[in-house]
C-alpha positions as YAML, in Angstrom:
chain: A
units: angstrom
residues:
- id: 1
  name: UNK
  ca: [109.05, -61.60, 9.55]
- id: 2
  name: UNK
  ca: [107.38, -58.26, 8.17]
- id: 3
  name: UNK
  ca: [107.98, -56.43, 10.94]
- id: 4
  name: UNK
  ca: [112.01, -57.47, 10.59]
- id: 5
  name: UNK
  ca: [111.87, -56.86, 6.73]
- id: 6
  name: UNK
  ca: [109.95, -52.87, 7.74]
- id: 7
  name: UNK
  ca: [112.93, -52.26, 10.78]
- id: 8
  name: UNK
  ca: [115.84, -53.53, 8.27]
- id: 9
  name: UNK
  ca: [114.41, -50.99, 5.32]
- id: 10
  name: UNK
  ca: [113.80, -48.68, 7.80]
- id: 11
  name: UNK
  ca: [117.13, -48.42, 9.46]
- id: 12
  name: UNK
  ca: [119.03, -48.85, 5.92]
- id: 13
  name: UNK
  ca: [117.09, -45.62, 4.89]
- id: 14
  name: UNK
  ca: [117.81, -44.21, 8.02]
- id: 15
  name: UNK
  ca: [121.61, -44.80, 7.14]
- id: 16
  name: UNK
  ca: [121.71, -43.78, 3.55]
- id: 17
  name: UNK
  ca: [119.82, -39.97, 4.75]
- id: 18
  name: UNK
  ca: [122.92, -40.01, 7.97]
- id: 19
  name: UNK
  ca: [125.82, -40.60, 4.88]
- id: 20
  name: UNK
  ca: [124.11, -37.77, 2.66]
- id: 21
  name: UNK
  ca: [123.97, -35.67, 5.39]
- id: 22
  name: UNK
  ca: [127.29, -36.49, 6.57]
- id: 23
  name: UNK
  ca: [128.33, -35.53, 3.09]
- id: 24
  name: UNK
  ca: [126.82, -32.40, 2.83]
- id: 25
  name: UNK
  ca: [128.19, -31.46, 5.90]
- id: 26
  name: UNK
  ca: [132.26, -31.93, 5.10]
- id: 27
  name: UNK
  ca: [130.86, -30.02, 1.89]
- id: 28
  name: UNK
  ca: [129.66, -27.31, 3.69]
- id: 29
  name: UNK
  ca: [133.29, -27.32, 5.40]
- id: 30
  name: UNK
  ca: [135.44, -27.49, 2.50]
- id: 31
  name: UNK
  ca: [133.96, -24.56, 0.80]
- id: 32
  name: UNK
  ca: [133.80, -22.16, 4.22]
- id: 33
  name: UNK
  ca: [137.40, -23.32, 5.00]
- id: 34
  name: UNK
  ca: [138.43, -22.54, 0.80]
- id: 35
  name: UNK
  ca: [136.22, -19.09, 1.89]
- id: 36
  name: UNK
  ca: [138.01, -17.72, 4.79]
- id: 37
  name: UNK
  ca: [141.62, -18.62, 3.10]
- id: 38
  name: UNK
  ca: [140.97, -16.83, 0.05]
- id: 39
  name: UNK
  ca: [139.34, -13.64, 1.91]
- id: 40
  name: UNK
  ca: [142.37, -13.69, 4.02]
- id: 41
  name: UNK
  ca: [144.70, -14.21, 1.31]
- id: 42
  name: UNK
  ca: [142.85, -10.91, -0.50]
- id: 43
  name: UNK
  ca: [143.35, -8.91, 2.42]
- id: 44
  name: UNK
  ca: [146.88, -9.91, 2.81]
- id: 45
  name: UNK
  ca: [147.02, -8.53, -0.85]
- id: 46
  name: UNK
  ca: [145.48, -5.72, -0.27]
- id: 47
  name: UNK
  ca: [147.32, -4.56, 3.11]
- id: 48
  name: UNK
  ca: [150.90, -5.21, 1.15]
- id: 49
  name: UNK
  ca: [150.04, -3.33, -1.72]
- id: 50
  name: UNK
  ca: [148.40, -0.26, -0.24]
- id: 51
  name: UNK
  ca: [149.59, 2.79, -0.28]
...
């Protein structure tokens, strides 16, 4: 019965880390997709208004 009780509050830490993680990953991917559109939209700017 221990041994169940250890393998249960093992594998429900395991899955709380794998949702943090998971979270910190679509992070990561919001802000680098929000990063390449706004350098691309700055050097759409700058192309149209140069001289």
């Amino acid at each position: 019965m221990d041994e169940d009780s250890d393998r249960d509050d093992w594998e429900r830490r395991r899955l709380e880390q794998e949702t943090k993680d998971e979270r910190k990953v679509w992070y990561f991917l919001a802000y680098f997709l929000f990063g390449i559109h706004f350098i691309a939209f700055v050097m759409i700017y700058a192309v149209r208004h140069a001289k």
